[in-house]
N, C-alpha and C positions, 0 to 999 in steps of 0.2 A: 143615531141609528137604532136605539133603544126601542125604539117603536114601529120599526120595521121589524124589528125579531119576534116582537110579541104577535105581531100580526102574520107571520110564517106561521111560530110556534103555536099560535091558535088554531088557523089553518091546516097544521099536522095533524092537531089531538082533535078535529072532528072532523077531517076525513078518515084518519086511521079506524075510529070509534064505530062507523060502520062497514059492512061487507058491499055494500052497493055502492058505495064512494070509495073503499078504498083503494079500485082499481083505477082512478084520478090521481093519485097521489104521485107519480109525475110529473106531473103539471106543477105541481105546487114547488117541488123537490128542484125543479131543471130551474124556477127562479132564485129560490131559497140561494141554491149551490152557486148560481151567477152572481147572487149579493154579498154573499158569506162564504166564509169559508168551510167547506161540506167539516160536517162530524163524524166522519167515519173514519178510525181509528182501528191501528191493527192489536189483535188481543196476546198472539202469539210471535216471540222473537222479532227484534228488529231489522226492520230490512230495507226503509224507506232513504233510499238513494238521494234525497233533494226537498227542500221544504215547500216548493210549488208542486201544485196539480196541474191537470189538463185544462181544465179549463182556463187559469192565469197564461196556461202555455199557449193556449188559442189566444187571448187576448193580445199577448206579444206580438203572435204574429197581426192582429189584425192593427194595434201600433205602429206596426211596420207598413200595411200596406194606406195608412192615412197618405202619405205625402201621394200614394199613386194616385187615392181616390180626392185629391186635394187638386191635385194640379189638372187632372181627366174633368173634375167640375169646369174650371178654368178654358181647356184648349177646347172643351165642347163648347162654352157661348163663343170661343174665340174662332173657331173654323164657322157656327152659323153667321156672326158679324163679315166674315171674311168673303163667307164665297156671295154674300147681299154686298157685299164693298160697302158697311158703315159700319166698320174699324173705327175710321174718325170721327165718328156722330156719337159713340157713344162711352160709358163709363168704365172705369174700372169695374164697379161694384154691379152693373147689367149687365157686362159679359159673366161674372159670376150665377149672378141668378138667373141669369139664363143655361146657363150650364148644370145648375142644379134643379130647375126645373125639369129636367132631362135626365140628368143620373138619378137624382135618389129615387124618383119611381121603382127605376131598376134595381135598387138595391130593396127597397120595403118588400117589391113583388118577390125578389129573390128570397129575402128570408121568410114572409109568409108563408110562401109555396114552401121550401123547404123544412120546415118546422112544423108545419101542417104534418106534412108526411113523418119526422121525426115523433112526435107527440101521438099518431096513430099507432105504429108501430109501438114503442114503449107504452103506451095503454094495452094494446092486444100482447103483449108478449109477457108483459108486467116486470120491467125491467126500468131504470132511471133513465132520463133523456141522456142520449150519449153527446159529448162536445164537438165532436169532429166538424159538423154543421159551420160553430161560426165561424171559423174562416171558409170554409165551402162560400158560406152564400156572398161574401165577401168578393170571394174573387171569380166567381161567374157574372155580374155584371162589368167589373170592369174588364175581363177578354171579351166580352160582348160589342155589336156597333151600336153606334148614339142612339140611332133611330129603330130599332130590333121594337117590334110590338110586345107589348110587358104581356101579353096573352101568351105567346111565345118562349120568354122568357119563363115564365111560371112552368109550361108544361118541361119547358127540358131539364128546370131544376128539378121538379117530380122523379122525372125518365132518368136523372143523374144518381137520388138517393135511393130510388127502390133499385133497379138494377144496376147501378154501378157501387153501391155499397151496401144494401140493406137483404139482399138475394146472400150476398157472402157473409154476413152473421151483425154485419153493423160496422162502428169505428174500429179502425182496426186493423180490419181485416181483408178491406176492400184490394185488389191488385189495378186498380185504376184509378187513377188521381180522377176527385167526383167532378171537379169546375170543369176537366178539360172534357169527363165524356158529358155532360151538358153542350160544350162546344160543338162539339163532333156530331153529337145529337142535333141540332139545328141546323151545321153544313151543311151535312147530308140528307137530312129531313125536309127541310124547307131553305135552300141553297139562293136562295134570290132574296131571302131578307137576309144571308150574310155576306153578299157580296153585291156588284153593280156599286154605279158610281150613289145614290143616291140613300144608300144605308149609313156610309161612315160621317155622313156629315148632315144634320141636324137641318133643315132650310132648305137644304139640294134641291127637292123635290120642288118645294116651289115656284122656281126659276123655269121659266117659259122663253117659249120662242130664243128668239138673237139674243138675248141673255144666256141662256141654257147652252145655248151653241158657242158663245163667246169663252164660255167660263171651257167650255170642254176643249176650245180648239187652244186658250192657253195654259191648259195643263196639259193638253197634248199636242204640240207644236205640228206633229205630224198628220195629223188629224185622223186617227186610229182612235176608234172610242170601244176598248176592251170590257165587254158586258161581264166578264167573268172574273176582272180586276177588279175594278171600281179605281174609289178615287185616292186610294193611298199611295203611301211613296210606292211599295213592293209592285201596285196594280199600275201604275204609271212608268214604272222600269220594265215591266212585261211589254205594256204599249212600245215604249220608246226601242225596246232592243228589236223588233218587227223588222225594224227598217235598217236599211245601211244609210251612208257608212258606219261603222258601230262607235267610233271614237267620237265624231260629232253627238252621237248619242247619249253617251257616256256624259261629255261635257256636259251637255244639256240638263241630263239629269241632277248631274251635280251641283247647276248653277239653280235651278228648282230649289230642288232637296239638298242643301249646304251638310258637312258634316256636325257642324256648330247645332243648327235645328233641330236633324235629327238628334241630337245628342241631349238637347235641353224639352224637344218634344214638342215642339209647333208645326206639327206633320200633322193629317188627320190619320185616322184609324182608330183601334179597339180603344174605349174611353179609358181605361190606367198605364195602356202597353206602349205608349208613343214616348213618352222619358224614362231616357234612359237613367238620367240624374235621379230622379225619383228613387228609379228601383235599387242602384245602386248608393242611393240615404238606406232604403229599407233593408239592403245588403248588409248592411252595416249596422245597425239593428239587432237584425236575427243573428248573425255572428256576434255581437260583443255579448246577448245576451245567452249561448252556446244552442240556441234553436235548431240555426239552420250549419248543415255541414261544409267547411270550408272546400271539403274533397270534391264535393259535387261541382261545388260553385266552377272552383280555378278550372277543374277538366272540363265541364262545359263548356269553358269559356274558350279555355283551348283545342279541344276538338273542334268548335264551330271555326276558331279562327285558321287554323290546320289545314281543314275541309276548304277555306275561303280561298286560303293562299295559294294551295293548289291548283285550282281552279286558277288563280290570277295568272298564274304562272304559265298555265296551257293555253289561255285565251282563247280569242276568234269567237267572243261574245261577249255584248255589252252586259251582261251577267256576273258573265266572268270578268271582267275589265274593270269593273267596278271592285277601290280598296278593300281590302278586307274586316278594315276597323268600320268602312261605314254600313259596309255588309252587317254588322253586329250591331250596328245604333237601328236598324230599322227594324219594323214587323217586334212580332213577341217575344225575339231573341231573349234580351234582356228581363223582360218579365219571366218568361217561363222558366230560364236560370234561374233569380233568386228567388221563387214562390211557389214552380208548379213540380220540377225537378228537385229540388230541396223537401218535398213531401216525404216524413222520415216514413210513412204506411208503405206509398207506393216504390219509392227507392230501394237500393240494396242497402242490408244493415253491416256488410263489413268493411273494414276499413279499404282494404283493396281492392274490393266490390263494389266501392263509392266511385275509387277515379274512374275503373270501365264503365259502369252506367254512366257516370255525369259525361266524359268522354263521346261515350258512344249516343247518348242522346244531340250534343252540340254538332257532332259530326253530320248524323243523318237530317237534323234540321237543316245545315246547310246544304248538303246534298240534293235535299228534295227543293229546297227554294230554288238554288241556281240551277240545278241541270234540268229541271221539268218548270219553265215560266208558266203552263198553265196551271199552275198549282202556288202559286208568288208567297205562301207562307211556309209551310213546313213544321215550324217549331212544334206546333199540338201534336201531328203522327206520330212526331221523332218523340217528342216524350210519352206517349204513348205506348209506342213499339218497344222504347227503352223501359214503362212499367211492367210489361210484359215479360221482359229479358229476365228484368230486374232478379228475380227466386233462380233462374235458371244461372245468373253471372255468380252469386252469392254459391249456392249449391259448389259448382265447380270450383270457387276460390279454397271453401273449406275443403275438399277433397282433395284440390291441389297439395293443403296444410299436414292432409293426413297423411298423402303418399308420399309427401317431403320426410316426414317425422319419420314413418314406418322404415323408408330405406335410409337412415342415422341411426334405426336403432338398430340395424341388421349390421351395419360397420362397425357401432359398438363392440 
């Protein structure tokens, strides 16, 4: 690696050397600090908490999110082979590359796009490239569908780092997790390449004529073709609960959508969000390596499930009728748990502040899925709404802390 430093090192001492280059030095710095370990060292008193940086801590996580971006290569050639029906014509190793033919576009566009704007910004402001990015661009393609136009994709990572983090001062500081408003930014901006049957699955489009009608009349037995679902498990639970009786419904669903499937991930939808196994490998991950916070995790997990059971409990919709645990295997449940909620920026940072937000985001995810079917995800609002809360739950906890303390000292 000796020759990789001298090749920074030189690169330092003639951009530094001039005034017209050395507002470049950025550039050079955000690879340097990716290869090496940056040199900046504190002159005064010790205070360095831990022998990793940010960026090894981005790198974690992005360790973590391999198995999602591993297995999303995978179930994307394996839904295209699927909905053509030649599963059995083909290889292990072409459903792979076909699936990677598909995702890593998504991922190069996403970090281009995103580091475009990163490397502008720190030239115009003259500051280092900040890390926050690499796992951003990480995880805005896989909450993305297979087929989303990488033109698309580019713009809302743009729309994601200048206004969802670069307006509030850069990493840091941002109060919106960036992947999810990229999301939100393409729902709602251009809402027809994130939904309908022919986004989530790679081929769809395709399929013509009595093929095209074949494939929809048996993923949707009832023969309700929901333009505003598509073809996921969540957008096919929408379709199916339309109709009575709700329990044949239910069945139906089930016998589709197994809990096993959903659970290992051979559902279509957003190319890392459909394994749940995955996310929780990557759960387990960011926890051993103290990343992500256990606090978030379990109350998310229990509020959504809280929220499910309730609901099971009142019925009189196949919504609601549907378990609770498989409620939690489908849609971005599971990903936006250990990845998007776990974000220590946009989270609360106290301890008791962790179970309400993690809590309160798993709750109103399922709330929104099951009580509004025309809406079949949820998860992104809920944690969105909860980053929002997030300073205001925080705020109130330590205020709680003071007027606890305050009236102890008064009994004193």
């Amino acid at each position: 690696m000796e020759f990789l430093r001298k090749i920074f090192d030189n690169a330092h001492e003639k951009l530094n050397s001039n005034e017209k280059t050395k507002k470049f030095f950025p550039l050079i710095d955000a690879f340097d600090t990716l290869m090496f370990t940056p040199n900046h060292v504190t002159n005064k008193g010790s205070h360095i908490r831990d022998a990793i940086d940010l960026k090894r801590t981005m790198m974690l996580v992005i360790i973590a999110l391999i198995p999602c971006l591993l297995f999303g290569i995978y179930n994307t050639g394996y839904q295209h082979f699927r909905v053509l029906d030649q599963l059995g014509d083909v290889s292990f190793w072409e459903i792979i590359l076909k699936g990677a033919l598909v995702v890593l576009p998504l991922v190069v566009v996403s970090y281009g796009a995103g580091l475009l704007v990163e490397f502008i910004f720190a030239i115009r402001n003259g500051h280092t490239v900040q890390e926050g990015f690499l796992v951003s661009g990480m995880l805005i393609p896989l909450c993305m569908p297979a087929d989303v136009p990488l033109w698309m994709v580019a713009v809302a990572t743009m729309f994601a780092v200048v206004i969802g983090k670069e307006v509030f001062g850069g990493t840091g500081m941002n109060i919106l997790n960036v992947a999810l408003t990229a999301r939100a930014f393409l729902f709602f901006a251009h809402p027809t390449k994130m939904s309908g049957n022919e986004v989530w699955v790679t081929g769809f489009s395709d399929l013509k004529g009595e093929k095209y009608a074949s494939l929809i009349n048996s993923s949707n037995p009832q023969g309700i073709v929901d333009g505003s679902s598509g073809a996921t498990a969540l957008g096919d639970l929408a379709s199916f609960m339309q109709d009575s009786p709700v329990l044949e419904n239910t069945q139906a669903f089930q016998a589709k959508y197994s809990l096993m499937d959903s659970f290992l991930g051979f559902i279509p939808g957003s190319v890392g969000e459909t394994s749940a196994l995955m996310c929780l490998i990557g759960a387990g991950i960011l926890l051993w390596t103290g990343i992500a916070s256990w606090r978030v995790i379990s109350s998310f997990f229990i509020g959504g499930f809280i929220m499910a059971s309730i609901l099971n409990f009142v019925g009189g919709n196949g919504y609601f009728e549907l378990p609770a645990i498989h409620q939690l295997m489908l849609g971005g449940f599971m990903f936006g748990m250990v990845f998007m909620a776990t974000d220590p920026v946009t989270a609360a940072h106290t301890n008791t502040g962790k179970f309400i937000y993690g809590f309160l985001g798993g709750f109103l995810g399922i709330l929104i899925r099951m009580v509004n079917p025309a809406y079949p995800e949820g998860i992104m609002l809920a944690i969105l709404i909860a980053n929002v809360f997030a300073p205001l739950i925080d705020h109130m906890v330590i205020q709680s802390n003071i007027n606890r303390r305050l009236k102890r000292l008064k009994t004193a």
